[in-house]
C-alpha angles and dihedrals in degrees: 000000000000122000096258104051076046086057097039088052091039084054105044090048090054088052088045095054090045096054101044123139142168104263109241122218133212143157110232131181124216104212118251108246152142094313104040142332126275120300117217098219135168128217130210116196134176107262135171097230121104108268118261145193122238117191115226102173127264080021140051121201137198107248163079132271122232088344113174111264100254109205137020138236092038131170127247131233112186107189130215116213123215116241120309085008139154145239093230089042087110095023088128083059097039089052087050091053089049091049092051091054108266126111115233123197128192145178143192103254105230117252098008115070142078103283090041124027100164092114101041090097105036109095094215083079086076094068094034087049089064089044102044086058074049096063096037089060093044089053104044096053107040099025109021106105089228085061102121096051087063124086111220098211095063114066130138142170134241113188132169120207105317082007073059091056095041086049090047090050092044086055088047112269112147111210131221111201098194086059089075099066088152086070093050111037102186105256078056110140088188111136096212086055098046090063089043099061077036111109098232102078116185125265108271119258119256115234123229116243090197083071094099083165147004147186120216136198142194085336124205098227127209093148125102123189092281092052090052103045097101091050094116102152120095106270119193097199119201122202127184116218092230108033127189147186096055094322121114132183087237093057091044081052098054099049081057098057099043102045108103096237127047113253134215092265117202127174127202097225098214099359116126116211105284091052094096082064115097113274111272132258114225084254095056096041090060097044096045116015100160090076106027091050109095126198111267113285097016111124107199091189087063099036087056087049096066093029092057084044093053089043096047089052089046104059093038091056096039095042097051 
């Protein structure tokens, strides 16, 4: 390692260390109007208080309920879940962000996660994801009752495989959904595939100008480099080296190569696709082990450790 990586890790574990809190925890409700129905979020916020855990069967997260906001002028992650998600599917990185002095907000997307999947092939959910994030960030920072702790101008994204894609849309990617033909071979039945060779294609998302920055992980790409050419803000991009549920290395890699400036590129050497989830507790393993069962010798806890650690430098850096 040089010096001066030595000195910039030196430095950014001092100022870790410093701004340490205990990560709050509340349940929060985005009003159904015009422009959606309601989103069942969660927030994280920094707090004094002793950390704690709060069971949320089949999980159990680190955490305090209701805890004081400790701090002003804080920055906002709003987080994007994969398919059939769910809204405490990062909750160990959330809580690190927490911890690290950010508030983090996010939702279940609707129709596509895990209580209600009636959406999730339907290729309308690619425009109603962005603007779902839309709606998150309108809310937490003009309804949310924490409203006044958060700096506006310091907003990013944090999305995980279609929350990837929705991440990507919000900074400004535009997708096109015939460029992925590995996804529709064409005997496919798919649903999702027979609307994507249709010729009615949906009305392309709007981005958020407010993203000044993102992470994102395990993407699922329908962007080119045309589609990604008014992606500006500074991006850290993860890739695991197996993939899985429709994303491929090829495809992460891709992204990488066509964005137009070059992004913060990290691979997860052995990891398949759901590693990027939190590790899982022995209730969750049992009820769904396809994406709580690692590759041999992968050790998700470990793997979150230093994952929570480079988000957590990325944004800080990215969001100053």
């Amino acid at each position: 390692m040089s010096l001066t990586r030595l000195f910039s890790l030196a430095a950014t574990l001092c100022l870790a260390t410093t701004l340490t809190h205990a990560a709050g925890f509340s349940l929060v409700e985005v009003p159904a109007g015009n422009d959606g129905p309601a989103l069942r979020g969660a927030v994280w916020t920094p707090c004094k208080a002793p950390v704690g855990r709060i069971e949320l069967d089949p999980l159990v997260i680190d955490g305090v309920k209701n805890c004081p906001i400790e701090g002003t002028r804080l920055p906002l992650i709003i987080v994007s879940h994969g398919q059939g998600g769910s809204l405490l599917g990062h909750h160990d990185t959330a809580s690190a962000l927490a911890d690290a002095g950010f508030v983090v907000a996010s939702i279940n997307h609707p129709g596509d996660n895990f209580q209600d999947r009636s959406r999730r092939g339907d290729l309308s959910i690619f425009t109603s994801r962005p603007a779902d994030m839309k709606r998150l960030a309108d809310y937490m920072l003009g309804g949310w009752a924490g409203r006044s702790t958060l700096n506006p101008d310091r907003v990013g994204i944090f999305g995980f495989s279609r929350g990837g894609y929705t991440g990507l849309v919000a900074a400004g990617a535009v997708p096109n959904f015939k460029l992925r033909r590995d996804l529709c071979p064409p005997l496919s039945f798919d649903s999702l595939c027979r609307k994507i060779r249709g010729d009615e294609q949906p009305t392309p998302p709007v981005p958020d100008p407010r993203i000044k920055a993102a992470v994102i992980v395990d993407p699922l790409s329908f962007f080119n480099a045309e589609g990604l050419r008014g992606v500006a803000v500074p991006i850290q991009l993860w890739a695991s080296q197996h993939g899985g549920d429709g994303v491929t290395p090829a495809s992460v890699e891709a992204v990488r190569r066509d964005l137009p400036k070059r992004p913060e590129w990290r691979l997860a050497a052995n990891a398949a696709h759901f590693a990027f989830l939190a590790p899982c507790t022995p209730a969750l393993t049992r009820a769904a082990p396809e994406i709580c069962t690692d590759n041999k010798g992968f050790d998700r806890v470990a793997f979150h450790s230093a994952f929570n650690r480079e988000v957590v430098g990325f944004l800080r850096r990215a969001l100053q």
